[in-house]
C-alpha positions in Angstrom: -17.6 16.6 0.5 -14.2 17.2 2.5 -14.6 20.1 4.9 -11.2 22.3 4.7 -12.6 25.3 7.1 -11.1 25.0 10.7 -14.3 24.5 13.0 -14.3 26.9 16.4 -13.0 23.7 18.6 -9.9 23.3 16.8 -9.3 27.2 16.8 -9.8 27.0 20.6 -7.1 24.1 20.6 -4.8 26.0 18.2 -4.8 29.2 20.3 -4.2 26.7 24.0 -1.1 24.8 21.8 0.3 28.0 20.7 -0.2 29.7 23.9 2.4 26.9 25.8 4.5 26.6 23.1 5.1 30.7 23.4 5.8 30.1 26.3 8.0 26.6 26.9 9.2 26.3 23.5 11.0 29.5 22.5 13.2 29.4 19.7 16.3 30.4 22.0 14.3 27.3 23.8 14.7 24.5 21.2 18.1 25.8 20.2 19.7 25.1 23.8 17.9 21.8 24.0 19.7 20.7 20.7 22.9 21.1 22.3 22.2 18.7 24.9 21.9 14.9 25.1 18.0 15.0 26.4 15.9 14.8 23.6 12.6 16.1 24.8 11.6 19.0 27.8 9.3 16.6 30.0 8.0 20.1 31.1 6.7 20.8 27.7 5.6 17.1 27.2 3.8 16.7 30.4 1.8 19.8 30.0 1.0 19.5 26.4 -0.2 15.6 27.1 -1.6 16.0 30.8 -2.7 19.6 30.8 -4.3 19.9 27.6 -4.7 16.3 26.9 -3.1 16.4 23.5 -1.3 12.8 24.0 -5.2 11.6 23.7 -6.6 13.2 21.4 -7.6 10.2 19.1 -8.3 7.8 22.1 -12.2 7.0 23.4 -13.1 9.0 26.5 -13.8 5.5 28.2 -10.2 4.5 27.4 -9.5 8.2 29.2 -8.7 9.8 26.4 -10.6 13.0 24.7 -12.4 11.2 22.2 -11.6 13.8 19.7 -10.4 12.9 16.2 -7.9 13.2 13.9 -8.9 16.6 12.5 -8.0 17.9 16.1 -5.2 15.9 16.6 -3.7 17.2 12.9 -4.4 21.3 14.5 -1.7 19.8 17.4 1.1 18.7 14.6 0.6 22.3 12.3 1.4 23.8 16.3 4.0 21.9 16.7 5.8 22.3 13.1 5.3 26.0 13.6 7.4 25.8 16.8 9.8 22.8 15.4 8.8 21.8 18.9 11.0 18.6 20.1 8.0 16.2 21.6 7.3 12.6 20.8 4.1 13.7 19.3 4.2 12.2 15.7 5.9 8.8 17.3 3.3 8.5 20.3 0.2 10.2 19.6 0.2 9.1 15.8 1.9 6.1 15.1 1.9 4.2 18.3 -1.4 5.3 19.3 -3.1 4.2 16.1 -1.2 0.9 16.4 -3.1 0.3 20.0 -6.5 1.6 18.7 -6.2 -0.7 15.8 -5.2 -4.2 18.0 -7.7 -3.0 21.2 -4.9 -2.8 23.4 -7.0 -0.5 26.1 -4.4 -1.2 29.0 -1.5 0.6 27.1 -3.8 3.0 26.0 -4.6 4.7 28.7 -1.2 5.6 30.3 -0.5 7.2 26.7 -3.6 9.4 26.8 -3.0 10.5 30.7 0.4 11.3 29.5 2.4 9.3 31.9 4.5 7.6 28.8 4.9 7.5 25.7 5.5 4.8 23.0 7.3 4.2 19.5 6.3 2.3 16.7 9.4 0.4 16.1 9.8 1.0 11.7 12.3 3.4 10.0 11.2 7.0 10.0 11.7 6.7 6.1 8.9 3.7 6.2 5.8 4.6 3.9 2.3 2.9 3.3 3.1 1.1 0.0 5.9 -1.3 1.5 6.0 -4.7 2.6 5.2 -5.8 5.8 9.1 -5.6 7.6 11.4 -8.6 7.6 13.5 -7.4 10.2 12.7 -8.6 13.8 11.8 -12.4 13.6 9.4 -13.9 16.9 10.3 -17.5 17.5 7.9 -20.0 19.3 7.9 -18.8 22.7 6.9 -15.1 21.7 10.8 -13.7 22.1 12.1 -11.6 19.6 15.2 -11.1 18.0 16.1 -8.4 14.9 17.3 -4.7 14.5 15.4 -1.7 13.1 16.8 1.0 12.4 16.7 4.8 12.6 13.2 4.7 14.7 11.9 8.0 15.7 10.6 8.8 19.3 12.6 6.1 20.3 14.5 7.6 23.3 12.7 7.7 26.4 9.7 5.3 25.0 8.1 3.1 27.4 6.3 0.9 24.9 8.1 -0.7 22.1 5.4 -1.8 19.4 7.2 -4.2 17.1 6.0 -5.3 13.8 7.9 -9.1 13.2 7.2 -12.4 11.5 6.0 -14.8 13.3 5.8 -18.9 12.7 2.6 -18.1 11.4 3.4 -14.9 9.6 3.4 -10.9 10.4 2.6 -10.0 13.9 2.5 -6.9 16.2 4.2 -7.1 19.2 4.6 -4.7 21.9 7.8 -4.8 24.3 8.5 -2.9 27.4 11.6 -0.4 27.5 13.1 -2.4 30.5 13.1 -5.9 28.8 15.6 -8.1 28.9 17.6 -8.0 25.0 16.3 -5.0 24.0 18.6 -2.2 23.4 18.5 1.6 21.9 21.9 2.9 20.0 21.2 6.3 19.0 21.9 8.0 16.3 22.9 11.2 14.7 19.9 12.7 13.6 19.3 15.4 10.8 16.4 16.8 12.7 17.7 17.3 16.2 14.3 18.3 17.6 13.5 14.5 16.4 15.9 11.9 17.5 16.7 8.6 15.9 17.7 5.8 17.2 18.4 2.0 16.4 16.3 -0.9 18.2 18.0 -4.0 18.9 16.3 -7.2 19.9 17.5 -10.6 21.2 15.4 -12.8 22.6 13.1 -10.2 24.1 9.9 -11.2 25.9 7.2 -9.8 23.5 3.0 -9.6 24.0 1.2 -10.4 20.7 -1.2 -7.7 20.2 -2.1 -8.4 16.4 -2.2 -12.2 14.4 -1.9 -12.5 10.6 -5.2 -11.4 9.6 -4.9 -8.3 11.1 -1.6 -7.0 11.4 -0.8 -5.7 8.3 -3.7 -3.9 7.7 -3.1 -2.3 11.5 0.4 -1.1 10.7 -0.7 0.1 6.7 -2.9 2.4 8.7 -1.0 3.4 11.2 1.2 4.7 8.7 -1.3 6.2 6.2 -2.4 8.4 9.2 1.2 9.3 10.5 2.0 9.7 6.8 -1.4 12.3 6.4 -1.4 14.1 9.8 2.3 14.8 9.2 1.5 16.6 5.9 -0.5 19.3 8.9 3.2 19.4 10.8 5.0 20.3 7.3 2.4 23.4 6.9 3.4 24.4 10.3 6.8 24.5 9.0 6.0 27.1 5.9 3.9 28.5 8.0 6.3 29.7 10.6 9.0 30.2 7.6 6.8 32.4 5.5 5.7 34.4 8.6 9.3 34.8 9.7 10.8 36.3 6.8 7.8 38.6 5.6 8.9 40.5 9.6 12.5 40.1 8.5 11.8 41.9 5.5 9.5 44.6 6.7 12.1 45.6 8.6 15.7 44.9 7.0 16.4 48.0 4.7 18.7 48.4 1.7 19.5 51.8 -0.3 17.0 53.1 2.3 14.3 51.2 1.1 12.5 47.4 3.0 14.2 45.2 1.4 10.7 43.2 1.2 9.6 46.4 -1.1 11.4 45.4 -3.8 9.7 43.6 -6.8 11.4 40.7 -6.7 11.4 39.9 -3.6 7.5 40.3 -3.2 7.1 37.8 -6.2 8.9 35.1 -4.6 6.9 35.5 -1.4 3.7 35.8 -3.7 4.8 32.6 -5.0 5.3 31.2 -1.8 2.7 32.0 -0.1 0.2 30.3 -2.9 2.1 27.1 -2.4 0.9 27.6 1.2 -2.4 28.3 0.4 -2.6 24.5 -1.7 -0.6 22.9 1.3 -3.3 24.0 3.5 -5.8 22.7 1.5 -4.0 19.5 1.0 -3.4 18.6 4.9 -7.0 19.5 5.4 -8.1 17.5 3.3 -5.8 14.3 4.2 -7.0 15.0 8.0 -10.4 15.0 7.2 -10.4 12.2 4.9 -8.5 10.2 8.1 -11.0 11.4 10.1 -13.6 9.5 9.1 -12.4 6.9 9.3 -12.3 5.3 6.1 -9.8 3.5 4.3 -10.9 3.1 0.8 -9.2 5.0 -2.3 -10.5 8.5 -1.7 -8.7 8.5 1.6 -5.6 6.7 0.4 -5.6 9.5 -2.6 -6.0 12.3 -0.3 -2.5 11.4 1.9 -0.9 10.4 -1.4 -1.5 14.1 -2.7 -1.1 15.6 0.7 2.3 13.9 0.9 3.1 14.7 -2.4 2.5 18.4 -2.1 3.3 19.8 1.4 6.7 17.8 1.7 8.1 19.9 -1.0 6.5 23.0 -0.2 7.8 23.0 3.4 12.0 22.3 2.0 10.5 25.4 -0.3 9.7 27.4 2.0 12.7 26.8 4.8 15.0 27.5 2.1 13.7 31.0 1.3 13.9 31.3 4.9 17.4 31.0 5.0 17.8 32.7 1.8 15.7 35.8 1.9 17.4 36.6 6.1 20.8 36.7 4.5 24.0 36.3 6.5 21.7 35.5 9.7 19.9 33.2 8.3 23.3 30.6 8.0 23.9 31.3 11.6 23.2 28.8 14.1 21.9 31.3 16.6 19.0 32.2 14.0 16.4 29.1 14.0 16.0 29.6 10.4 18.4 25.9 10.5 16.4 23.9 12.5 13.3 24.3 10.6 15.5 23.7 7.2 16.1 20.5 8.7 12.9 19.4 10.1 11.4 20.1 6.9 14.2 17.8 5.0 13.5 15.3 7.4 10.1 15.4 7.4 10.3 15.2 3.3 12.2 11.8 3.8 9.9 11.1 6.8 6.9 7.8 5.5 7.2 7.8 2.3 9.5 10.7 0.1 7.0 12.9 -2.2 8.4 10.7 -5.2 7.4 8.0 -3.9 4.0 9.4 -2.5 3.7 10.5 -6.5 4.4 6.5 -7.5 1.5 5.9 -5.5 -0.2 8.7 -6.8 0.0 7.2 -10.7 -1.3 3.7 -9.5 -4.4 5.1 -7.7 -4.6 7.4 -11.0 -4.2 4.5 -13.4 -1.5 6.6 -14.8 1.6 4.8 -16.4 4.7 5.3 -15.3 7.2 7.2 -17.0 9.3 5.5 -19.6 
């Protein structure tokens, strides 16, 4: 039986995130950062990872990490979507950090959990659980690799490089440092610009094989099952903040002398809303604690296919009623109503769109597909 109630730990963790995001990621905050070229505040990054030990959340005390779970580490992403905070979390903490705790990799893993770096997973943000193993990046015979991928999240300012690539043998997982010789980031314009992309470039990069064959794809499938769950938490954050932003606005924006959030109309939309919130919540909680134990089998897979299919909708719902329902400000860039419009579009596209988490859906289902 999944366990939806938020126990008193994760509370506690929700009210120390929230606390320095009030106070290092303001709105006005994340706005001035988007119009400049660094992608991340290291302030924010270095006390969310070091300070409160966020970055290692997932990762066993003896590999000095918390030795939480992913339940705890999903309370950090619904934080973190509420603030549209710009952080390598969901690159890093997620995807990179399940890689290494899937190959045993316990000398990268610790810098990650101390928060000293950071590290990418080297697939398209738009990569999803269901695909094939990637094609792009080819290893030759002495290890080296050569091969673009492109729009990578978390890429900028990575020290780790974790490259899935084909081998001699077949599908590997390699992990390259920033510095090494033929590797090169291009990056790119980004709808999300709390979330840059960029493209990785390999040739003939000195690589260290961290997964074989037999194990490789089944390390990456996961890696992106959990990003693809845990980000359905950082899509409630979203609504979250959006719902909770215009019910103010409307409380105290009047019209022929009256709230404008007194009028019927308006309080059915945000009635609606606010019940698609209510099944998103349930949803993410459900995918996290399905993650967290651990288990791969169908009722977890089903769980982030319905998680995914729900709350990446409801979050591009819920943005756009932000914008709506604020009126004139709300198409302004100085109102932040924008940024989480595009984080949630992003994050709809981000592993795996809700179309095709619903493809998935149908084949766990035994449901037909749609003539």
């Amino acid at each position: 039986m999944s366990d939806l109630l938020y126990s008193s730990v994760e509370e506690d963790l929700r009210a120390a995130v929230r606390a320095v995001l009030t106070d290092h990621c303001p709105p006005s905050a994340v706005l001035a950062r988007c119009e400049t070229p660094a992608p991340y505040d290291p302030r924010l990054w270095r006390t969310l990872a070091r300070e409160l030990g966020a970055a290692g959340l997932q990762i066993p005390e003896e590999h000095g990490g918390a030795g939480a779970g992913l339940r705890e580490t999903a309370v950090v992403l619904e934080e973190l979507g509420r603030a549209a905070a710009p952080t390598p979390y969901l690159g890093s903490a997620v995807l990179a950090t399940t890689v290494l705790l899937g190959c045993g990799a316990a000398d990268l893993l610790a810098p990650l959990a101390a928060g000293e770096q950071s590290a990418a997973l080297a697939v398209p943000l738009t990569a999803d659980p269901w695909a094939d193993f990637p094609a792009g990046v080819r290893a030759d015979a002495a290890g080296t690799l050569s091969g673009t991928v492109t729009s990578v999240p978390d890429l900028a300012g990575a020290a780790t490089v974790l490259v899935p690539a084909l081998g001699q043998d077949g599908p590997a997982l390699y992990a390259v440092e920033s510095t090494a010789a033929g590797l090169a980031r291009t990056p790119r314009t980004s709808l999300d610009l709390t979330r840059p992309l960029a493209d990785l470039t390999l040739h003939g990069a000195p690589a260290r094989r961290l997964a074989g064959p037999d194990t490789a794809p089944g390390i990456l499938r996961r890696a992106l099952l959990t990003g693809a769950g845990l980000l359905a938490s950082e899509q409630l954050g979203v609504a979250e903040w959006c719902l909770a932003t215009t019910v103010d606005h409307l409380k105290q924006r009047h019209q022929f002398g009256r709230p404008v959030g007194s009028f019927q109309a308006v309080k059915h939309r945000l009635a609606d809303l606010w019940l698609d919130i209510a099944g998103a919540r349930a949803a993410a909680r459900n995918a996290a604690d399905a993650l967290a134990s651990g288990d791969d089998g169908p009722e977890t897979v089903l769980a982030v296919a319905v998680a995914q299919a729900y709350c990446g909708d409801t979050a591009v719902r819920a943005a756009e009623e932000c914008v709506q329902l604020h009126g004139g400000i709300g198409m302004t860039w100085e109102h932040p109503a924008h940024l989480y419009l595009k984080r949630a579009k992003a994050d709809q596209l981000a592993l795996g769109t809700p179309g095709r988490h619903r493809a998935a859906l149908a084949g766990l289902a035994d449901l037909p597909a749609p003539a």
